[in-house]
MDTraj code that builds the backbone (N, CA, C; nanometers):
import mdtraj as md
import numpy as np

residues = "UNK UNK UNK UNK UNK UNK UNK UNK UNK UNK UNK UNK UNK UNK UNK UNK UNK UNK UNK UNK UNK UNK UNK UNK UNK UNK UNK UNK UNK UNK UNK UNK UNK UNK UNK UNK UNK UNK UNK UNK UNK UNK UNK UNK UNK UNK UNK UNK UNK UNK UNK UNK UNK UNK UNK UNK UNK UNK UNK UNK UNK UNK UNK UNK UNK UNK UNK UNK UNK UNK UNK UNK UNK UNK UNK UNK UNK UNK UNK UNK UNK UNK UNK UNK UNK UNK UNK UNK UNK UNK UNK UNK UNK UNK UNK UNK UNK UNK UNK UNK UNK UNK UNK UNK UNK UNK UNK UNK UNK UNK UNK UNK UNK UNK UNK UNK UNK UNK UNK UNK UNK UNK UNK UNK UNK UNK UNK UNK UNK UNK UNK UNK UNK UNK UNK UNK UNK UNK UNK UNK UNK UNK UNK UNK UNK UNK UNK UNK UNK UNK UNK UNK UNK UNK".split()
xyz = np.array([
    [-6.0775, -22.3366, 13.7829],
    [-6.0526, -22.3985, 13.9102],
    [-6.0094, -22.2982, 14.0178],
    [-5.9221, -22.1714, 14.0042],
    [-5.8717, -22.1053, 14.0812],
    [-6.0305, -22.0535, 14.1653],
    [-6.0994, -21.9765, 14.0891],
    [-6.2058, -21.9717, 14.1174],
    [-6.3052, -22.0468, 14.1782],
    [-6.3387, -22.1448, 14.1579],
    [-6.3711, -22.2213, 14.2746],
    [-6.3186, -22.3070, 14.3742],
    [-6.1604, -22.2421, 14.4168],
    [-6.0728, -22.2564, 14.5202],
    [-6.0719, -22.1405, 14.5863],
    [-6.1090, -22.0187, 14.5725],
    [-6.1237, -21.8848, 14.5738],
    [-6.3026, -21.9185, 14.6917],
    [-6.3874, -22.0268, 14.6378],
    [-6.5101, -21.9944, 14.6961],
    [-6.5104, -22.1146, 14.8122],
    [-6.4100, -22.1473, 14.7806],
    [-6.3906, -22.2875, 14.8895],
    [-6.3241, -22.2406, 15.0151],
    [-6.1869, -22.1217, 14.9572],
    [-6.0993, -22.1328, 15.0939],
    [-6.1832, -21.9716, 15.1671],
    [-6.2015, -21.8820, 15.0872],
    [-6.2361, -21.7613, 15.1234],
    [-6.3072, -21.7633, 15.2837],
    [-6.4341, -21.8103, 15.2614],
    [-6.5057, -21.8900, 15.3762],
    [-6.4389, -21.9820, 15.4982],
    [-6.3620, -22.0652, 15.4874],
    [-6.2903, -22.0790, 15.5482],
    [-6.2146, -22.0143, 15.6424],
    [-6.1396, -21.8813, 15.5432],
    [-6.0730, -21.8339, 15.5990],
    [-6.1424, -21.7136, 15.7178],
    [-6.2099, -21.6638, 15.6620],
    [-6.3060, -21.5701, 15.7264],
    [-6.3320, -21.6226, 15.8293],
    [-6.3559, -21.7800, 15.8669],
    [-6.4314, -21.8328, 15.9677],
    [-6.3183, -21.7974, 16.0438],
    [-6.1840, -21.8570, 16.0496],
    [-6.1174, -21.8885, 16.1062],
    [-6.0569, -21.7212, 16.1553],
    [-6.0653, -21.6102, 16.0969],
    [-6.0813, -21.4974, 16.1089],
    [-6.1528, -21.4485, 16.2750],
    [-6.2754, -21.4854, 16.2637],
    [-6.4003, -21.4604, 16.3636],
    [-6.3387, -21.5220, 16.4505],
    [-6.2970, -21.6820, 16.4700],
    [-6.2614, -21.7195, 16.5795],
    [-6.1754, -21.6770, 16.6195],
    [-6.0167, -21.6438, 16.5781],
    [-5.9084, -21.5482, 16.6405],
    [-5.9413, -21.4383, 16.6735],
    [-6.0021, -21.3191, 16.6170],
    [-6.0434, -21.2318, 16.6593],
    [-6.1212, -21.2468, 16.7658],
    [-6.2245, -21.3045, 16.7539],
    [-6.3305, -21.3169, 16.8696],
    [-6.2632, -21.3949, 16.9813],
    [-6.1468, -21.5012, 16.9980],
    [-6.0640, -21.5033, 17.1076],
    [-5.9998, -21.4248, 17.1704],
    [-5.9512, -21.2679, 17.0914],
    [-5.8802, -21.1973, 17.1067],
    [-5.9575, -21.0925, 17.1871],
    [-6.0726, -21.0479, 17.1199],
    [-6.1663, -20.9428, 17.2242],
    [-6.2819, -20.9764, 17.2147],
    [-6.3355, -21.1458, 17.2117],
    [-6.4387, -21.1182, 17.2601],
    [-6.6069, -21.1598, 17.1837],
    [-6.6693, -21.1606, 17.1602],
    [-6.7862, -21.2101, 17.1648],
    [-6.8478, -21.1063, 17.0843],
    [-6.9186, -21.0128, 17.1861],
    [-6.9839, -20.8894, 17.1137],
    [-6.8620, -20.7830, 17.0762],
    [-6.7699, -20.7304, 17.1110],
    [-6.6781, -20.6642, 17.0349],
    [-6.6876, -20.7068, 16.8794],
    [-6.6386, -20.8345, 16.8670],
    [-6.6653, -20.8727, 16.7056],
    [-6.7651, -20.8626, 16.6274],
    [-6.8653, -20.9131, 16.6511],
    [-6.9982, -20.8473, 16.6088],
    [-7.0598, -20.7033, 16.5912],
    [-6.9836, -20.6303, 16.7136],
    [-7.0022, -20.5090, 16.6419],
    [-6.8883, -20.5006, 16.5378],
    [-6.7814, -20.5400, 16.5525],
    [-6.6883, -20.4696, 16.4385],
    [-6.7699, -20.4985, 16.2883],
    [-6.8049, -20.6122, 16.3274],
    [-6.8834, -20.6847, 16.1962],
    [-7.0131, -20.6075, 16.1162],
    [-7.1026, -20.5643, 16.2451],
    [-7.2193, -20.4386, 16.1971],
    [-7.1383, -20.3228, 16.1454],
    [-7.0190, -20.2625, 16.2330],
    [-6.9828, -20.1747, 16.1796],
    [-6.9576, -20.1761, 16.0370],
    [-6.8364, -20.2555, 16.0029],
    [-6.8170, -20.2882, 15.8570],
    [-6.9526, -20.2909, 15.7289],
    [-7.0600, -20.3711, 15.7794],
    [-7.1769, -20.3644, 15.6580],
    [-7.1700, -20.2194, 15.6885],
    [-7.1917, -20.1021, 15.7941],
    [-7.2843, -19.9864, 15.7529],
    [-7.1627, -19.8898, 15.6862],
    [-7.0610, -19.9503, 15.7281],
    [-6.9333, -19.8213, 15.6205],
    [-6.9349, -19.9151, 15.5184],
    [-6.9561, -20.0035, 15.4891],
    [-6.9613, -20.0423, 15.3284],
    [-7.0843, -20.0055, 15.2894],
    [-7.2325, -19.9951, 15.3095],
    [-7.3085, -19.9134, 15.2751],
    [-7.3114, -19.7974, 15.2297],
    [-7.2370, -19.6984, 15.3590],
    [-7.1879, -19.5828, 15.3337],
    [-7.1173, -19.5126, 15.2866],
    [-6.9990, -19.6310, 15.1927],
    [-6.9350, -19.6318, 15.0962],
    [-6.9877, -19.5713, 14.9293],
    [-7.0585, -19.7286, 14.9148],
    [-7.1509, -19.7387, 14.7908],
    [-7.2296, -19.6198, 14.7608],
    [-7.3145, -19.5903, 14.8800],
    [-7.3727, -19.4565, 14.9137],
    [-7.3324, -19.3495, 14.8218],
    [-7.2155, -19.3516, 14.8724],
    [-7.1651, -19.1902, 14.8226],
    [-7.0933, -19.2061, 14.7043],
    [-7.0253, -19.3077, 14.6798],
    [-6.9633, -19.3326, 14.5970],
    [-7.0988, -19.3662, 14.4222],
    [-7.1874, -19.4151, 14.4660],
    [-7.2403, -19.4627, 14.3619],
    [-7.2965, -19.3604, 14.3195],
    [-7.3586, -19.2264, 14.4529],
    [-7.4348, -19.0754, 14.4104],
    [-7.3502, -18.9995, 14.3112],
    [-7.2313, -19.0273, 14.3510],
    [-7.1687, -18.8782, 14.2632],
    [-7.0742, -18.9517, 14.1582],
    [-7.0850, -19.0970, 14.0948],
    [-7.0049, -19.1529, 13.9718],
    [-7.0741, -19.0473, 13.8672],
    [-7.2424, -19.0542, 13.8274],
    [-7.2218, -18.9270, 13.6940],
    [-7.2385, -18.8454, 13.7295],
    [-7.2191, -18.7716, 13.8416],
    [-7.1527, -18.6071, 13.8076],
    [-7.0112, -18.6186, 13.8099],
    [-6.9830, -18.6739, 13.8759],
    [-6.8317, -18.7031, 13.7768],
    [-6.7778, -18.7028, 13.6410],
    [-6.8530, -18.8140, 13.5859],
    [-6.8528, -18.8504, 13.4419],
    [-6.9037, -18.7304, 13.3546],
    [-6.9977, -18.6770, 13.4235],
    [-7.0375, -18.5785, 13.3767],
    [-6.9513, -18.4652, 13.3328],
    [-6.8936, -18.3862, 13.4353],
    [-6.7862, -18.3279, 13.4693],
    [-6.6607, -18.2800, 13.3812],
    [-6.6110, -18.4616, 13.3970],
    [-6.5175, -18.4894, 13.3266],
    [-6.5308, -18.4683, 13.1564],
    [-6.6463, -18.4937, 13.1357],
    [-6.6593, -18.5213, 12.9960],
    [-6.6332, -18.3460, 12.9828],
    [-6.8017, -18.2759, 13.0567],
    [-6.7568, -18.1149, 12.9717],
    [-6.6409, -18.0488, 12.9984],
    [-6.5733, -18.1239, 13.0632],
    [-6.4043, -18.0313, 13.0651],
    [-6.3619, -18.1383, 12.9770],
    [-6.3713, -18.2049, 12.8696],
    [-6.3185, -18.2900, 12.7749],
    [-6.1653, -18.3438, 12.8418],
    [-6.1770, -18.3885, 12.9639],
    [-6.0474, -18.4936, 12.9982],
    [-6.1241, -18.6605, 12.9849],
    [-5.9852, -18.7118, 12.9998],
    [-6.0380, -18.8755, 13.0260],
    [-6.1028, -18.9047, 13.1845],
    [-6.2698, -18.9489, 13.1659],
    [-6.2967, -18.9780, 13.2643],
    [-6.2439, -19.1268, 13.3353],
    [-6.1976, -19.1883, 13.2359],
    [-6.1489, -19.3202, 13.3055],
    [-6.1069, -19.3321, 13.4052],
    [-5.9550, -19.2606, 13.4516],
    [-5.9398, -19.2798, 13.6111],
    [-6.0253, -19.2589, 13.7343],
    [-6.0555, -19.1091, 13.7252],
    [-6.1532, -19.0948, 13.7949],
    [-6.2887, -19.1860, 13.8416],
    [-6.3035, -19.2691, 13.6753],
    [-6.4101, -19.3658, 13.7256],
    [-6.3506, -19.4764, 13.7301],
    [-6.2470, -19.5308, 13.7459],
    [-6.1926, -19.6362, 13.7899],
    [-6.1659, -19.6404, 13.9463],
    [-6.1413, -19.5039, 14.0106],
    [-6.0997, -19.4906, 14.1212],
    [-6.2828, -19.5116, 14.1950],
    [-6.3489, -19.4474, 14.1534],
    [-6.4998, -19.4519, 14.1980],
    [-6.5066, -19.6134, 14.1954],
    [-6.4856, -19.7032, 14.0805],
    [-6.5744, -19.8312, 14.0880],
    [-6.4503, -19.9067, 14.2013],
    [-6.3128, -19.8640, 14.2331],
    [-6.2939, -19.9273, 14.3252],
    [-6.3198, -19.9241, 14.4572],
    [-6.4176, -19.7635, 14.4500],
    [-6.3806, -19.7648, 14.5882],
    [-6.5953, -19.8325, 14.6487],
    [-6.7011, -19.8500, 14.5603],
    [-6.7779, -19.9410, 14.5326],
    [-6.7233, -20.0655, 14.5805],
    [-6.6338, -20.1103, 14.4803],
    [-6.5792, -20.2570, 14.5045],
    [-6.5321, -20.2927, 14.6919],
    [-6.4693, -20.1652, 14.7359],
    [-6.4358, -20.1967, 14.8731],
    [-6.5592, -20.1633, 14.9629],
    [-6.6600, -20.0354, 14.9180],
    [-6.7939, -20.0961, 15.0085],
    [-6.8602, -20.2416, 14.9892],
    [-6.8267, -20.2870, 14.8837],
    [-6.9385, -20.4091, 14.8598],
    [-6.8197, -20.5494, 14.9590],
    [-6.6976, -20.5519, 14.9051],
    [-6.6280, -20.6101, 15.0031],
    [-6.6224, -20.6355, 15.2019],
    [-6.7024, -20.4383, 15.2563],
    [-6.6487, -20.4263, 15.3624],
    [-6.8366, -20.4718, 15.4154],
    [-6.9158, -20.5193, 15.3125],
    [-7.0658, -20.5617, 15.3587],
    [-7.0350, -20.7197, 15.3510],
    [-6.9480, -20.7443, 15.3011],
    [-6.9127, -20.9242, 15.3156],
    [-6.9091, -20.9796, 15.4535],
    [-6.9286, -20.9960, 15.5225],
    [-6.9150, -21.0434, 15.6923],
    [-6.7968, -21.1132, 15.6624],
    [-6.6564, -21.0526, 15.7397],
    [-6.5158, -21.1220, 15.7545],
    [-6.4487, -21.0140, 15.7831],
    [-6.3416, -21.0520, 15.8204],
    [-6.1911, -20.9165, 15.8249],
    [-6.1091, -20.9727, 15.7220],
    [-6.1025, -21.0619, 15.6637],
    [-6.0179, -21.0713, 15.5456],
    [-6.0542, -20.9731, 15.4680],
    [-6.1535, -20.9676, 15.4233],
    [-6.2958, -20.9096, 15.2667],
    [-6.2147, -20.7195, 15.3806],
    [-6.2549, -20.7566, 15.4897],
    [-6.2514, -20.5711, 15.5277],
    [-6.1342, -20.5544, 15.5261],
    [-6.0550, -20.5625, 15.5779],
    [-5.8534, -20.5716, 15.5081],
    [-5.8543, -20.5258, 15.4030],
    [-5.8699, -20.6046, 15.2665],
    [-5.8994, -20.5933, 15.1397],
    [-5.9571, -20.4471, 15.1034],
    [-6.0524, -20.4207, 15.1737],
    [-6.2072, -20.3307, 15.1596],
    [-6.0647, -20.1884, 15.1941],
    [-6.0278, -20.2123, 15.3180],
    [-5.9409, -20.1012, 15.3612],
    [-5.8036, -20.0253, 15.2597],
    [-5.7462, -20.1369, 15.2299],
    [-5.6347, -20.1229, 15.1449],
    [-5.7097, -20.0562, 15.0053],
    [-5.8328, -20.0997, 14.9465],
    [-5.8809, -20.0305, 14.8242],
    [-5.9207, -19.9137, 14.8613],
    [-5.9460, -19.8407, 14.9982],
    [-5.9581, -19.7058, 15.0253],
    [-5.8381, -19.6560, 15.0363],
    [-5.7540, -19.6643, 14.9684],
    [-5.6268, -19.6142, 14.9897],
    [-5.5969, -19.5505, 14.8748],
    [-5.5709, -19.4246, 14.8592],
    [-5.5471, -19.3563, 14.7371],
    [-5.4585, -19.4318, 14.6307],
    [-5.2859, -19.4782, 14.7297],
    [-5.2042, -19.4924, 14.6502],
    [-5.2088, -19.6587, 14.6236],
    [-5.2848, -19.7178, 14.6773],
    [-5.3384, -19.9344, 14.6392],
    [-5.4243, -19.8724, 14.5500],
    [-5.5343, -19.7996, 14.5237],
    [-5.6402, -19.7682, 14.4147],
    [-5.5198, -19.7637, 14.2740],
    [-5.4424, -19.6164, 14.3159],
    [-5.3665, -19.5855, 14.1398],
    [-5.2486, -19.6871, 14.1322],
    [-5.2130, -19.7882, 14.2304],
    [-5.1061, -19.8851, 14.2029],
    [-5.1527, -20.0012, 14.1254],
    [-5.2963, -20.0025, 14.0988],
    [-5.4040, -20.1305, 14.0909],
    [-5.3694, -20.0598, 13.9511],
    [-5.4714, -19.9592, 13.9092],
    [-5.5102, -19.9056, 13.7927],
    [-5.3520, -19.8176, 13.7361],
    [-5.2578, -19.8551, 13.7454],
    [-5.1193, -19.8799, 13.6717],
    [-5.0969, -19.9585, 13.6470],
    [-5.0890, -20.1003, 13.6996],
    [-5.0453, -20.2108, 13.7241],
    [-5.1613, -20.2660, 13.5613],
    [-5.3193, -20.2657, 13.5774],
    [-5.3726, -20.2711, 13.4885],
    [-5.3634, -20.1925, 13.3443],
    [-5.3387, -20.0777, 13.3640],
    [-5.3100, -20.0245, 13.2188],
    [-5.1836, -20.0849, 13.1819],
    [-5.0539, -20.1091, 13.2580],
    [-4.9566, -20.1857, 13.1731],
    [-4.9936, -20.2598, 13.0946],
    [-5.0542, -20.3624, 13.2146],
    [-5.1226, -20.4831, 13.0665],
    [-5.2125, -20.4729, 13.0035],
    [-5.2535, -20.3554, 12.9954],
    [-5.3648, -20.3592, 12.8867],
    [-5.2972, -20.2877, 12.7594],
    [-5.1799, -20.2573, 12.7387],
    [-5.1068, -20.1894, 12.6537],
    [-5.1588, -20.0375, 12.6296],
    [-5.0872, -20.0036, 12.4980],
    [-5.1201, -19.8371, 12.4722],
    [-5.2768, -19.8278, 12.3941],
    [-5.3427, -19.7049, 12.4831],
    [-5.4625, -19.6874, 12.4691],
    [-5.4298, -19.5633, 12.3906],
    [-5.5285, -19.5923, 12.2777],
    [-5.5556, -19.4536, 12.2073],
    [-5.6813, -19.3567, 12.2797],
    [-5.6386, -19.1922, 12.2990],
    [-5.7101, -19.1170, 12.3558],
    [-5.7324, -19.0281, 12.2649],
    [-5.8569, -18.9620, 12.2780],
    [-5.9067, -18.8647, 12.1874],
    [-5.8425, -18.8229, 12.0556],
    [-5.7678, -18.8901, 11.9847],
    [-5.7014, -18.9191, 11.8265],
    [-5.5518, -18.8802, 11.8271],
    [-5.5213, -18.9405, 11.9633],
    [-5.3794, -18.8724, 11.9775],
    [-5.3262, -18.9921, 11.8464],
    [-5.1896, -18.9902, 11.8518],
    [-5.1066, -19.0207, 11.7308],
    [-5.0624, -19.1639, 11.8312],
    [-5.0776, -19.2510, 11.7657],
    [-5.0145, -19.3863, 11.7656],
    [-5.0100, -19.4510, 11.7066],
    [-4.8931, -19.5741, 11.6439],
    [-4.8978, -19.6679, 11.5611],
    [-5.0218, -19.7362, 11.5004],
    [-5.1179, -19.7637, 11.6033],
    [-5.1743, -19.8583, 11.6010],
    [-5.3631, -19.7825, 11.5092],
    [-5.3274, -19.6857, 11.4649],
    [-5.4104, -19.6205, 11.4538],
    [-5.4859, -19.6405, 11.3059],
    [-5.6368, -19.6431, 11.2788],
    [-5.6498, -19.6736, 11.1011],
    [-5.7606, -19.5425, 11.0891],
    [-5.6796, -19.4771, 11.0108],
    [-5.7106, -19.3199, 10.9180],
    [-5.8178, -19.4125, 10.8346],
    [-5.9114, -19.3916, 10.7513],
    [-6.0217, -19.3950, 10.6074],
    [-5.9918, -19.2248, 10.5670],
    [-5.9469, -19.2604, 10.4854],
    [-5.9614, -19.1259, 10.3705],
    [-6.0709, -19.1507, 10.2916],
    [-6.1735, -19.0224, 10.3144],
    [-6.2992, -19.0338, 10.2430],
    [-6.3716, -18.8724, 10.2043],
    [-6.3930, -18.8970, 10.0742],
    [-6.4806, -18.7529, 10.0235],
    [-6.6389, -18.7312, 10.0636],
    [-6.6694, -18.6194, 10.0993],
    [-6.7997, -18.6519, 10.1040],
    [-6.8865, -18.5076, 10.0614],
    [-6.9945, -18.4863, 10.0204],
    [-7.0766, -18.3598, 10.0405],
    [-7.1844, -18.3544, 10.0800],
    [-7.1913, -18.2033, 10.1142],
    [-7.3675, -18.1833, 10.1688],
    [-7.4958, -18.1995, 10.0756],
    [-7.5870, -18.2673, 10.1125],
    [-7.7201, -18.2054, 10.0804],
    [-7.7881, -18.1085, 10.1065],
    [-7.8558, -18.0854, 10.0415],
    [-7.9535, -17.9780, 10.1163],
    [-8.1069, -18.0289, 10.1715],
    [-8.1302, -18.0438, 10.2780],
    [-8.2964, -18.1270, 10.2685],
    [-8.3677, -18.0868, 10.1777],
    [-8.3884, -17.9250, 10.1082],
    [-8.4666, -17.9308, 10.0608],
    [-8.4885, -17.9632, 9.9184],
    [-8.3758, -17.9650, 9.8705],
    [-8.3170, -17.9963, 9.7305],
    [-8.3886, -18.1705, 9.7279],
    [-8.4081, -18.2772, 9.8009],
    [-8.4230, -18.3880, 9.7471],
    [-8.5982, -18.4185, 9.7962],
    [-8.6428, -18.4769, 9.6825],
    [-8.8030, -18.4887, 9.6928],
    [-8.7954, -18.5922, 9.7687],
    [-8.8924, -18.5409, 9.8670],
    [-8.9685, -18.6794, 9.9747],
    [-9.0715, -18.7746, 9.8903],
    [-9.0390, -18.8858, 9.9421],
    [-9.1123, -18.9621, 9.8947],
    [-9.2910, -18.9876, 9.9856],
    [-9.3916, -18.9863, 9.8645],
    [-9.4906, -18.9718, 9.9683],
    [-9.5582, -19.1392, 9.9930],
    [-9.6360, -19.1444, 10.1182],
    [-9.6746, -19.2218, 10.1768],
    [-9.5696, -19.3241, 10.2482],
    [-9.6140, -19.4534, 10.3042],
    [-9.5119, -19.5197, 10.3800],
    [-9.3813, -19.5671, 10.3114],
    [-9.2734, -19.6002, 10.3821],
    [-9.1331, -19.5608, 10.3268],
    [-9.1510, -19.7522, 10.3083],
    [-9.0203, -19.8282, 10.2741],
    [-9.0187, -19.9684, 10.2403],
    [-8.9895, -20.0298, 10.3446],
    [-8.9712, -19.9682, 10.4698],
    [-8.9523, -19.9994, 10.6025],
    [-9.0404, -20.0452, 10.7047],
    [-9.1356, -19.9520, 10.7002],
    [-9.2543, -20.0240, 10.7619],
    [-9.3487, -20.0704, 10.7095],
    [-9.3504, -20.0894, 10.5729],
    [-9.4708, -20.2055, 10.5155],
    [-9.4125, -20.3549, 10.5835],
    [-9.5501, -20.4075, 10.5926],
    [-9.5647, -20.5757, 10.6542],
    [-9.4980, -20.6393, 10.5596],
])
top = md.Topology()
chain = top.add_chain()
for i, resn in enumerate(residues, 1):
    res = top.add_residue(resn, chain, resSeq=i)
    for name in ("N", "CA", "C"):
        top.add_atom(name, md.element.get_by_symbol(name[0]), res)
traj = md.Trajectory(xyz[None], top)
């Protein structure tokens, strides 16, 4: 239900947005603010969506956690796709997620509740070891079997 109270008032509110504003300066002033907003949320996504894997990329061959980094990227996506919504509520919103310290207050706020994450085999409670023996073959040591394997017969 929240959710489709979320698609009921949003609209609403936005409307009621346009009309104060647009009492305030105006007619075409608002409308441009409004074009403006789609092309910096374009220009958002833009850049933001070009350089997520070289990032990831990046991150990985210097073996850190790319997570923040790409958490901070998909929010700041989330506020171009917000600032292409036609409203100043959605661009408010859009603005505050370009904000370095609303981005890492979000993605704190979320790792709390998501509890303790295990990273690259660090040591935590929550962790399950398999103790297991194993040895090599050698390919050439074991005879191939000839013709089709039991896999691809009909």
């Amino acid at each position: 239900m929240p959710v489709m109270l979320l698609f009921v008032l949003l609209p609403l509110v936005e409307i009621a947005g346009f009309v104060i504003v647009g009492g305030w300066i105006g007619l075409w002033p608002t409308l441009a603010l409004v074009v403006l907003a789609v092309v910096l949320g374009a220009a958002v996504i833009r850049r933001q969506g070009a350089g997520l894997a070289y990032d990831l990329r990046g991150e990985m061959g210097q073996v850190r956690d790319p997570l923040s980094p790409m958490a901070h990227r998909a929010m700041k996506v989330l506020a171009g796709g917000l600032l292409i919504i036609p409203g100043f509520v959605t661009d408010i919103a859009a603005l505050l997620l370009l904000l370095p310290p609303v981005r890492q207050g979000i993605i704190n706020a979320m790792a709390a509740r998501m509890g303790p994450v295990v990273r690259h085999g660090g040591p935590s409670d929550n962790v399950t070891v398999i103790d297991a023996e194993y040895y090599e073959v050698d390919p050439g040591s074991v005879p191939r079997r000839q013709g089709p394997s039991g896999w691809t017969q009909p």
